[in-house]
N, C-alpha and C positions, 0 to 999 in steps of 0.2 A: 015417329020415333021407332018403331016397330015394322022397318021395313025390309025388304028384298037387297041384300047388299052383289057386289059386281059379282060372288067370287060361283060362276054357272047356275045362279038363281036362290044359294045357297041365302036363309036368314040368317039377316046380321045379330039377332037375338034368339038365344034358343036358352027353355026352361031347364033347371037343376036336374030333372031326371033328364032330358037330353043330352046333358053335359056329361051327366055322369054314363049314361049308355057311349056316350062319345069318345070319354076317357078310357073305359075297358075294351075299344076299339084299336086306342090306340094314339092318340090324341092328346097333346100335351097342355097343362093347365097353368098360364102365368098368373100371377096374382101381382097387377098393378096399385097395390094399397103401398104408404109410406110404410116406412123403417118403423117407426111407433104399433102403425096399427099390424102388422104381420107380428110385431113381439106378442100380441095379445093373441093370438091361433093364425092356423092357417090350414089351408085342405091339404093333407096327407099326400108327397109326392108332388104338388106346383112349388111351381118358379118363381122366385121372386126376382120380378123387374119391375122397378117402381114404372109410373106413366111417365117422368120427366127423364128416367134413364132411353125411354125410344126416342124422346127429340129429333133430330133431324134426317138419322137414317135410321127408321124402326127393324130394315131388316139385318144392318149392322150388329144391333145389341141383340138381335135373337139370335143369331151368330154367334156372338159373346157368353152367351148363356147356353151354349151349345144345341141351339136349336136351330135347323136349315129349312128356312119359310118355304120354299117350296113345296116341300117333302111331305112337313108333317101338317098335320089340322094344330091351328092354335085356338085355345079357347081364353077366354081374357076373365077375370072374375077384381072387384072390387068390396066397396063396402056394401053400396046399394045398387050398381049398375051402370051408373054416370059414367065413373072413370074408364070403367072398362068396354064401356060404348066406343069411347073416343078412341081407346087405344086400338081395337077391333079395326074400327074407319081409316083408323094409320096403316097398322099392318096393311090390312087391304089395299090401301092404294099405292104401298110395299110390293103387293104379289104375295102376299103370303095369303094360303085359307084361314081366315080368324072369324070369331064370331065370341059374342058377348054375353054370360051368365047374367039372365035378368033375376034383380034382386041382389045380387051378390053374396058376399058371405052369411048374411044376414038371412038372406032366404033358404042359403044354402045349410043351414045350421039348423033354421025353424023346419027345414025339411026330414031331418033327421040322419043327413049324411055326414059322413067322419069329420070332423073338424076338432084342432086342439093346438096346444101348446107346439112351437117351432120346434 
């Protein structure tokens, strides 16, 4: 679960303060949670693209949501990690650099980082 993904060795999982060093890099944050759960908070600044909005061409919708997979680092955050695993392994096999907040918001909020109201 916790492994080596294609994108030059990069992990496909990296921890809340990774992300968050990642994001003040420069690195864009989607948040693959449904319409429901993003009404109840979400991190400060991410994207909402739910996991079934990348269906078929994942780098089409980051496109949509004005973001160009090549370019930038994506980081994928969900409730607990699931969803935004899977989305991470799309993008990637997209070409995009993704990698997947483990824990997700959950972890990301018991960590003590910004999270609130949309």
């Amino acid at each position: 679960m916790f492994g080596i993904g294609g994108n030059g060795g990069e992990p496909l999982n990296i921890s809340c303060a990774e992300a968050q060093r990642r994001l003040q890099q420069g690195a864009t944050l989607i948040d693959v949670r449904e319409h429901p759960e993003v009404a109840r908070g979400m991190v400060p600044g991410s994207v909402h693209l739910p996991l079934a909005a990348l269906g078929g061409d994942p780098a089409a919708a980051l496109r949509r949501a004005g973001i160009e997979p090549g370019l930038q680092e994506v980081l994928c955050i969900c409730a607990s990690g699931g969803r935004s695993q899977m989305a991470a392994h799309a993008l990637r096999q997209a070409g995009a650099r993704a990698a997947s907040v483990i824990g997700g918001v959950a972890a990301w909020a018991a960590s003590g980082l910004p999270f609130g109201p949309r």
